[in-house]
C-alpha positions in Angstrom: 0.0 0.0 0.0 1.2 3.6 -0.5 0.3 5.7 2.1 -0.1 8.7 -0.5 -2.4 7.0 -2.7 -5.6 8.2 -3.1 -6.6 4.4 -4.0 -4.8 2.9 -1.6 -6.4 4.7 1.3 -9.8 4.0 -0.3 -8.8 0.4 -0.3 -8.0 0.6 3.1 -11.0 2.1 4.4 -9.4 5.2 5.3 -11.5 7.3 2.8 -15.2 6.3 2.5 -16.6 5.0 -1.1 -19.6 3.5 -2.1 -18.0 0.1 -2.7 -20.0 -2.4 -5.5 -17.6 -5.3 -5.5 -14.7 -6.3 -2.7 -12.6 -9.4 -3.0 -8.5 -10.5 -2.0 -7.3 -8.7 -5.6 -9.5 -6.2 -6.2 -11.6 -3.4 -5.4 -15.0 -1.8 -7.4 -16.5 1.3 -6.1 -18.4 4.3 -7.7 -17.1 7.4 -8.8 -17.8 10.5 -7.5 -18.0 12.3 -10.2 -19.9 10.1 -12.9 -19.3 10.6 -16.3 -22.2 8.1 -17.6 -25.2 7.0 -15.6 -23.4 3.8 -14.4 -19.8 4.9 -13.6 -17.7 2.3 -12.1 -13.9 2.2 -10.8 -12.4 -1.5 -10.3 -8.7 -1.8 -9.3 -6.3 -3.7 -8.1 -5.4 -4.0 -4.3 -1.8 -4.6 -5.0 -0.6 -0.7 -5.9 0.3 -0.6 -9.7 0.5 3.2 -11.3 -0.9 2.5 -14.8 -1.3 0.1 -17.2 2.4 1.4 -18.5 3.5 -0.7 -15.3 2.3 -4.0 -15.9 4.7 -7.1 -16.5 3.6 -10.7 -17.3 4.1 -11.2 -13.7 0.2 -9.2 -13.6 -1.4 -11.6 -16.1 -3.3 -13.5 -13.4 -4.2 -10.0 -11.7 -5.1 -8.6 -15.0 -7.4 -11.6 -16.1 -9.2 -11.5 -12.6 -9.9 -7.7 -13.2 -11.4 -8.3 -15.9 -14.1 -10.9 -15.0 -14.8 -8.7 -12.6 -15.2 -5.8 -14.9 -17.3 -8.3 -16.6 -19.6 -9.5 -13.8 -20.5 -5.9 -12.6 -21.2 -4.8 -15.7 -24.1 -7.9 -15.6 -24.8 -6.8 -11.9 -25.5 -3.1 -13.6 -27.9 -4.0 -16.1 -25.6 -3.2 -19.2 -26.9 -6.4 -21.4 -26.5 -3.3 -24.4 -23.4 -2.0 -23.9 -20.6 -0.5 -21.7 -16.8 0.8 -22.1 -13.8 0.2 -19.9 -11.7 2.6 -20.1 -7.7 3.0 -18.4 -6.0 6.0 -18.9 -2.0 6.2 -18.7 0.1 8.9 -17.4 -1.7 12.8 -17.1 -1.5 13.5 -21.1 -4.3 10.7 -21.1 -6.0 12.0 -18.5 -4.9 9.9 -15.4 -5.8 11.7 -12.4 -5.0 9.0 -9.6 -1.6 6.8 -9.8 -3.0 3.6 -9.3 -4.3 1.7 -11.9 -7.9 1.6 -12.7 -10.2 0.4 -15.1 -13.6 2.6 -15.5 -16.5 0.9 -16.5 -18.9 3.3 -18.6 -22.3 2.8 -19.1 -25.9 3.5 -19.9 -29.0 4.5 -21.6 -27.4 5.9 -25.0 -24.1 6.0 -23.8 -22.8 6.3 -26.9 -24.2 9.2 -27.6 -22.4 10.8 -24.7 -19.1 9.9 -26.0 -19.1 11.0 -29.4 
């Protein structure tokens, strides 16, 4: 954990969230400033800056993200469609240094985006 994380200390308890989804890897909570009517955050426990830091030692991580990504986005109600988004470093618009997948959807969603 790094102490200085905004993530971290979300993971930890020390910062309240509205958590969806908790298990030994990972973490799923809502963001608090939604960008689509079903805004999601899932991460990894273990601290990890972006997507630019992963190593084939993460594949297992990585994998159980993503069926996680996968089963809240069935929990949600988004049988028509959703985004996962990561963004690296702050010329993509990363705003926290841990890594995060953002799961993005809703009623015309795609409409949003364009």
């Amino acid at each position: 954990m790094d102490n200085d994380c905004l993530f971290c200390r979300i993971i930890a308890g020390d910062i309240p969230s509205s958590k969806v989804y908790e298990d030994e890897l990972c973490y799923a909570f809502r963001d608090i400033n939604p960008q689509a009517p079903v805004h999601i955050l899932v991460v990894p426990k273990k601290h990890i800056g972006s997507c630019g830091e992963l190593t084939e030692a993460d594949g297992a991580l990585l994998g159980r993200l993503f069926a996680v990504i996968a089963a809240i986005a069935r929990q949600e109600g988004l049988e028509n469609g959703w985004r996962v988004v990561s963004n690296v470093g702050p010329d993509a618009g990363q705003t926290v240094p841990h890594l995060h997948f953002h799961i993005l959807g809703g009623q015309r969603l795609s409409d949003r985006m364009a």
